[in-house]
TORBALUM-560292 format. One line per field, with one value per atom (N, C-alpha, C, O): residue in one letter; residue number from 0; x, z, y; atom name; chain. Coordinates in Angstrom, 3 decimals, always signed. Example, Ala and Ser with C-alpha at 12.3 -4.5 7.8 and 13.67 -1.06 7.14 Angstrom:
<pts>
rest	[a/a/a/a/s/s/s/s]
nr	[0/0/0/0/1/1/1/1]
c1	[+13.190/+12.300/+13.200/+14.236/+12.850/+13.670/+12.900/+13.409]
c3	[+7.800/+7.800/+7.800/+8.465/+7.080/+7.140/+7.870/+8.039]
c2	[-5.690/-4.500/-3.300/-3.319/-2.250/-1.060/+0.030/+1.138]
atom	[N/CA/C/O/N/CA/C/O]
kette	[A/A/A/A/A/A/A/A]
</pts>
This chain:
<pts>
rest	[x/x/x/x/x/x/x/x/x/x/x/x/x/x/x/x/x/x/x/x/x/x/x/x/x/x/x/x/x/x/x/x/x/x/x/x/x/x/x/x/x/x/x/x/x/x/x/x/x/x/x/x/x/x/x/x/x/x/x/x/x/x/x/x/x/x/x/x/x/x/x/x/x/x/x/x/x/x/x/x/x/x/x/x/x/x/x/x/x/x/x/x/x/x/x/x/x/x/x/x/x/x/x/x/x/x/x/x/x/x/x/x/x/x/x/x/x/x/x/x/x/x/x/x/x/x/x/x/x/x/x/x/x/x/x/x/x/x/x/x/x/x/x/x/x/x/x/x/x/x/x/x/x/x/x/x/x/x/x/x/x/x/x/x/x/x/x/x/x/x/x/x/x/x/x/x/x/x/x/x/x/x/x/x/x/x/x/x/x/x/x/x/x/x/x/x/x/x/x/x/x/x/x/x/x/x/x/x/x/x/x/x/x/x/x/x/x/x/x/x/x/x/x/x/x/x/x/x/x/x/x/x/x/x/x/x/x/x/x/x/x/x/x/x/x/x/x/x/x/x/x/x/x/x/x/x/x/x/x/x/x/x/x/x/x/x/x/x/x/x/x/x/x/x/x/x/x/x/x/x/x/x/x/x/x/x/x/x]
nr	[0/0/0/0/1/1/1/1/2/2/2/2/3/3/3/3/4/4/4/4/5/5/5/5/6/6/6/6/7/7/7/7/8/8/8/8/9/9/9/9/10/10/10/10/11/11/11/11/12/12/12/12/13/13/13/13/14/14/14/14/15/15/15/15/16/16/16/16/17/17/17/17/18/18/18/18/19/19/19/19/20/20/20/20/21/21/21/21/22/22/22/22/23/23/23/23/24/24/24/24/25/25/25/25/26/26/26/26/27/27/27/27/28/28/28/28/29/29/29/29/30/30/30/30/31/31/31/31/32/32/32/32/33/33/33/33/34/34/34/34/35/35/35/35/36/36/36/36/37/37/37/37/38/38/38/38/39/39/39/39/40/40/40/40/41/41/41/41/42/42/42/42/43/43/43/43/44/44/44/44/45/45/45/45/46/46/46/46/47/47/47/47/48/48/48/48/49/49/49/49/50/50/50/50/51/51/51/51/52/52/52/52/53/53/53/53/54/54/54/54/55/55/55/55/56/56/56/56/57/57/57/57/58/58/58/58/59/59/59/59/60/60/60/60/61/61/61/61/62/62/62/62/63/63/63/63/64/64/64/64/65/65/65/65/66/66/66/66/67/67/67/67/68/68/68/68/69/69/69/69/70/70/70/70/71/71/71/71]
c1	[-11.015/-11.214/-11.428/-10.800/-12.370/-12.470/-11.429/-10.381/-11.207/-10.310/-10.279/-9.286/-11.799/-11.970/-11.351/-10.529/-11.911/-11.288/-9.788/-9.488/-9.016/-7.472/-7.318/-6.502/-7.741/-7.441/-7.858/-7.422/-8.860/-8.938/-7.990/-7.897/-7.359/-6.204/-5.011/-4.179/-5.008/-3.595/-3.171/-2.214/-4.978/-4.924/-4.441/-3.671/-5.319/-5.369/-4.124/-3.701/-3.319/-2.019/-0.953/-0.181/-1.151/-0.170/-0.653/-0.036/-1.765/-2.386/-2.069/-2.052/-1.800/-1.276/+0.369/+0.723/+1.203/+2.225/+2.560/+3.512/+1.995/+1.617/+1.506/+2.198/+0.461/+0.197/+1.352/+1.960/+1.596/+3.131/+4.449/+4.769/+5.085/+5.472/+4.846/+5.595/+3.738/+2.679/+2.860/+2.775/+3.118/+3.381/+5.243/+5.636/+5.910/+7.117/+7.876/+9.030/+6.905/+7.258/+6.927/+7.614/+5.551/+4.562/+6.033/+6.766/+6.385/+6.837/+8.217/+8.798/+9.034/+10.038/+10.358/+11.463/+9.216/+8.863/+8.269/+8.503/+7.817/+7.482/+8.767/+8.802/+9.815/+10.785/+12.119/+13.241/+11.982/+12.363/+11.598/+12.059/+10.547/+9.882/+10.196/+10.141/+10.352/+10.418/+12.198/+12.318/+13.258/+14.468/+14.130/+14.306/+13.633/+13.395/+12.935/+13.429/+12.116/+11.135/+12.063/+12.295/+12.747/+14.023/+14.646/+14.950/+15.061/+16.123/+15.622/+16.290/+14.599/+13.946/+13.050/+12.621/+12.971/+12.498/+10.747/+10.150/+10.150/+8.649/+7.863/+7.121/+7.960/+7.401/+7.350/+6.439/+8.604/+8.661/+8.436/+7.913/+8.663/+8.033/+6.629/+6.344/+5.639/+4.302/+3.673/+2.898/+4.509/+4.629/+4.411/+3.451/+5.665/+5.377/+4.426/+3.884/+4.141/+3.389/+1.598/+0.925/+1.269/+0.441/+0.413/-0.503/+1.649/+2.073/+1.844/+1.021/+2.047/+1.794/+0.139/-0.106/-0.680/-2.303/-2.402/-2.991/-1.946/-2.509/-1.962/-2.579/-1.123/-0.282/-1.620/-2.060/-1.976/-3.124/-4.239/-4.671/-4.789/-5.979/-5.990/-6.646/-4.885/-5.017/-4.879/-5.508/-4.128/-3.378/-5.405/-5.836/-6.305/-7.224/-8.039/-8.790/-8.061/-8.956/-8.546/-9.510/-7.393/-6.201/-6.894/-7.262/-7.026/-7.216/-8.435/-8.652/-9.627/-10.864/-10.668/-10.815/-10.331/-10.811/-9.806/-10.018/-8.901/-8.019/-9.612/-10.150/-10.031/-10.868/-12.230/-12.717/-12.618/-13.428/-13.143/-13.958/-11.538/-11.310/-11.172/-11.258/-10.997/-10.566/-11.407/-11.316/-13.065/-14.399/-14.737/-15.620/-14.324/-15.141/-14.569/-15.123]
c3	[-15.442/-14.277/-13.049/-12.726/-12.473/-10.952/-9.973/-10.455/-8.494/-7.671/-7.110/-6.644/-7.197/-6.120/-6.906/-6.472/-8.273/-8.888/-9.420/-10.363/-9.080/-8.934/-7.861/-7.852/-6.784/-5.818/-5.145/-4.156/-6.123/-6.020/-6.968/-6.684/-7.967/-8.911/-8.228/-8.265/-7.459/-6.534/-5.986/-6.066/-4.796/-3.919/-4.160/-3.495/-5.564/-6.300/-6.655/-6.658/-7.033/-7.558/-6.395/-6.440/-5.283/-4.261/-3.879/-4.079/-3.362/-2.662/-3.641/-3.091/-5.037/-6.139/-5.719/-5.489/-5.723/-5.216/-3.800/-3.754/-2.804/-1.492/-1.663/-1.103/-2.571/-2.914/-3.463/-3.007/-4.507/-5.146/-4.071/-3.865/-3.483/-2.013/-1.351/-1.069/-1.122/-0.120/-0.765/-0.038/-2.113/-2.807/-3.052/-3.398/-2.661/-2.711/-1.613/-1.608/-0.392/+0.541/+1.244/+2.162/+0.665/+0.888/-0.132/+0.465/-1.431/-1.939/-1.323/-1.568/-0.496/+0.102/+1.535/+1.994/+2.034/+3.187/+2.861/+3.588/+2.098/+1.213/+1.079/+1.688/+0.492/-0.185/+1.425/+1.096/+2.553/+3.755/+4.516/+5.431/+4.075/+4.755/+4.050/+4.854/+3.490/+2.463/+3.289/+3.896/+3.002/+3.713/+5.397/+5.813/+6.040/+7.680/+7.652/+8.406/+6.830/+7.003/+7.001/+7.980/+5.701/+5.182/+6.075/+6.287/+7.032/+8.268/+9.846/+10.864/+9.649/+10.323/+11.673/+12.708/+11.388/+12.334/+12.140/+11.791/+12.359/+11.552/+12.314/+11.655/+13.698/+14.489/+14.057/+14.102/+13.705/+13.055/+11.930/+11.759/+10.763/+9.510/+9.622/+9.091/+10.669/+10.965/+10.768/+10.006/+11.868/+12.086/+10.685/+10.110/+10.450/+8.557/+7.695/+6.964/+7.866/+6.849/+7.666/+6.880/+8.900/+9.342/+8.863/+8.690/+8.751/+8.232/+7.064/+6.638/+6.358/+5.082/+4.433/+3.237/+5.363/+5.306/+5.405/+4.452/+6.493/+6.959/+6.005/+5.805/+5.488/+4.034/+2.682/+2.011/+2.571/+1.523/+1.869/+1.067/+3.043/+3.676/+2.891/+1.948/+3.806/+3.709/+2.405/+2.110/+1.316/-0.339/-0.816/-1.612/-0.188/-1.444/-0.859/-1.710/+0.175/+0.563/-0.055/-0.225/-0.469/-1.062/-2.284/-2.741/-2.710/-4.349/-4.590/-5.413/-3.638/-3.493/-3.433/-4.523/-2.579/-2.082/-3.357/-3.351/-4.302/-5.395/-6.570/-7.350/-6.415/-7.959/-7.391/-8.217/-6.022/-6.062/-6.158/-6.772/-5.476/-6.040/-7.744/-8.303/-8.282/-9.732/-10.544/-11.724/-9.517/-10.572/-10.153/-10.884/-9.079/-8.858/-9.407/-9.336]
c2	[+23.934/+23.108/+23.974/+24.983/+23.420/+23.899/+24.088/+23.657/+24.664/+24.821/+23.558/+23.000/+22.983/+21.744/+20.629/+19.821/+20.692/+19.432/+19.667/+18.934/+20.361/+20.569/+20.192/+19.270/+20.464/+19.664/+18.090/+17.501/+17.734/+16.689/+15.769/+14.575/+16.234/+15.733/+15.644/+14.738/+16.906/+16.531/+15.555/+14.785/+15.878/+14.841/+13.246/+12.553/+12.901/+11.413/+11.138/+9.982/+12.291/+11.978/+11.507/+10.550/+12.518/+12.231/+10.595/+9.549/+10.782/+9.193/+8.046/+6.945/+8.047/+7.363/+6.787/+5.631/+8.085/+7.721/+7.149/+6.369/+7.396/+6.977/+5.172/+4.322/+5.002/+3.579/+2.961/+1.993/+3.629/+2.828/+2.394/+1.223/+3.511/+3.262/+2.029/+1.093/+1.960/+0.885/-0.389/-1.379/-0.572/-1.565/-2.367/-3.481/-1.114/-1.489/-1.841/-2.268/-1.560/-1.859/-3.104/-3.552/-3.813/-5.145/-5.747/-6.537/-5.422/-6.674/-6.671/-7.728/-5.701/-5.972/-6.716/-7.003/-6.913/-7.028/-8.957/-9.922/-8.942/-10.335/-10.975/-12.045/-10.677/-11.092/-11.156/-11.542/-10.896/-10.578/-11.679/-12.361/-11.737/-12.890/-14.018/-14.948/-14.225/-15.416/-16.145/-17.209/-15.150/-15.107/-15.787/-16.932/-14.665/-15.085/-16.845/-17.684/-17.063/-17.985/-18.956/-19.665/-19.053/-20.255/-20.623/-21.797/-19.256/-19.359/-19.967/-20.152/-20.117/-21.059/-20.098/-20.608/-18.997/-17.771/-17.822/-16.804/-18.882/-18.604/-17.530/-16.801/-17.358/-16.724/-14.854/-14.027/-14.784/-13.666/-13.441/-12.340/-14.208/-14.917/-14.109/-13.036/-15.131/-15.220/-13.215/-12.637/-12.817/-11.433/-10.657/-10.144/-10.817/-9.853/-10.036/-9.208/-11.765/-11.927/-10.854/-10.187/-10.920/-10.055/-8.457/-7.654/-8.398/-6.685/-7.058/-6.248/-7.720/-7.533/-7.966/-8.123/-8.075/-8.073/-6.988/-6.478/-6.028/-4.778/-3.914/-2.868/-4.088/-3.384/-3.622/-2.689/-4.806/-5.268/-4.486/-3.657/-4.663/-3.977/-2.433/-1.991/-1.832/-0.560/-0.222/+0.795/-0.845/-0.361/-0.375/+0.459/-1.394/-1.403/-0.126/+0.351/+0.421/+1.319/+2.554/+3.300/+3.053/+3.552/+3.743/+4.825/+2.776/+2.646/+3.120/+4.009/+2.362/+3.505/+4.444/+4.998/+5.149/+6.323/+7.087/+8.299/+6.721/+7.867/+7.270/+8.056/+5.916/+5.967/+7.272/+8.045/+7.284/+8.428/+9.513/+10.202/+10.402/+11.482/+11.650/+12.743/+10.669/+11.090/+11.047/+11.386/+10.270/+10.571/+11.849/+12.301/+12.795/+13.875/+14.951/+16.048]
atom	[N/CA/C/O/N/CA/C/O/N/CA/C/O/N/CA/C/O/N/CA/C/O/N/CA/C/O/N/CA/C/O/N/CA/C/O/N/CA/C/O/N/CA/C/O/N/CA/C/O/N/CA/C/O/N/CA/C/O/N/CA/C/O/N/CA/C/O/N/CA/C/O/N/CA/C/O/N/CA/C/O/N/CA/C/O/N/CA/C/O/N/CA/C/O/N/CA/C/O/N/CA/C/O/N/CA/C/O/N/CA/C/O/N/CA/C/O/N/CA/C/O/N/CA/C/O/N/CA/C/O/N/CA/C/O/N/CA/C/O/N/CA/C/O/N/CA/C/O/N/CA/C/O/N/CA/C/O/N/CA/C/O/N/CA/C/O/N/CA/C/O/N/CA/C/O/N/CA/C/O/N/CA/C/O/N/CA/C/O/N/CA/C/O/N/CA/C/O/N/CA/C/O/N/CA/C/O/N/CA/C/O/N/CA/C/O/N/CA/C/O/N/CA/C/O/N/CA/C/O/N/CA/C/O/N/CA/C/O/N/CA/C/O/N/CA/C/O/N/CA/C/O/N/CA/C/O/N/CA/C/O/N/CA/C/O/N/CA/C/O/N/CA/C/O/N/CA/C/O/N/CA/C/O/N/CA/C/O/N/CA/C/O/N/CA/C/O/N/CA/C/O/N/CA/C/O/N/CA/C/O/N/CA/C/O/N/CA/C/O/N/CA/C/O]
kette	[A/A/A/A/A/A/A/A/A/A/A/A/A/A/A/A/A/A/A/A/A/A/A/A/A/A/A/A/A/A/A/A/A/A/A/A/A/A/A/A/A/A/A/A/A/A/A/A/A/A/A/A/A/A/A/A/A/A/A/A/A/A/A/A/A/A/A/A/A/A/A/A/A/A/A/A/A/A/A/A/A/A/A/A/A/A/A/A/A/A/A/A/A/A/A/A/A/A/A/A/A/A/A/A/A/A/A/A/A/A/A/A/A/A/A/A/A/A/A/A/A/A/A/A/A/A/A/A/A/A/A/A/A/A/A/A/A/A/A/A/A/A/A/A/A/A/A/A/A/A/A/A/A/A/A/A/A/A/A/A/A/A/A/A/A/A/A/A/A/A/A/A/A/A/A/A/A/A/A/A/A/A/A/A/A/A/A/A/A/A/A/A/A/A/A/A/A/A/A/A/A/A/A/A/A/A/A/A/A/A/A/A/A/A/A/A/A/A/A/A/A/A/A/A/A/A/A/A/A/A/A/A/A/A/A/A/A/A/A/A/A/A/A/A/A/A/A/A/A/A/A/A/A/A/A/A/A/A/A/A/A/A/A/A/A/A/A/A/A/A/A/A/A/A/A/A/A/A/A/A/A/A/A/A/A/A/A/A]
</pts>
């Protein structure tokens, strides 16, 4: 293997775990909202559930950009 494509394995690997994190943190933040919401807080409710788009957003660009390091 190349220097570049070792470092593009790295890279994919770290940004892999990065994502997993990104995922455990959307479903904790889900499960927090779900709580707030019950408690009658929707406004803040409203809030997370926004963080948790921008959590979606960013996880799929994530996922691109590791399926292109790991074709190169």
């Amino acid at each position: 293997m190349s220097r570049n494509s070792d470092s593009s394995i790295i890279t994919a690997d770290a940004l892999t775990l990065l994502l997993h994190n990104q995922h455990a943190l959307g479903a904790a933040i889900e499960e927090i909202t779900h709580w707030i919401s019950g408690a009658g807080a929707d406004t803040v409710a409203d809030n997370a559930v926004a963080a948790l788009e921008t959590l979606d957003i960013n996880a799929k660009a994530i996922a691109k950009a590791i399926m292109r390091l790991r074709q190169s």
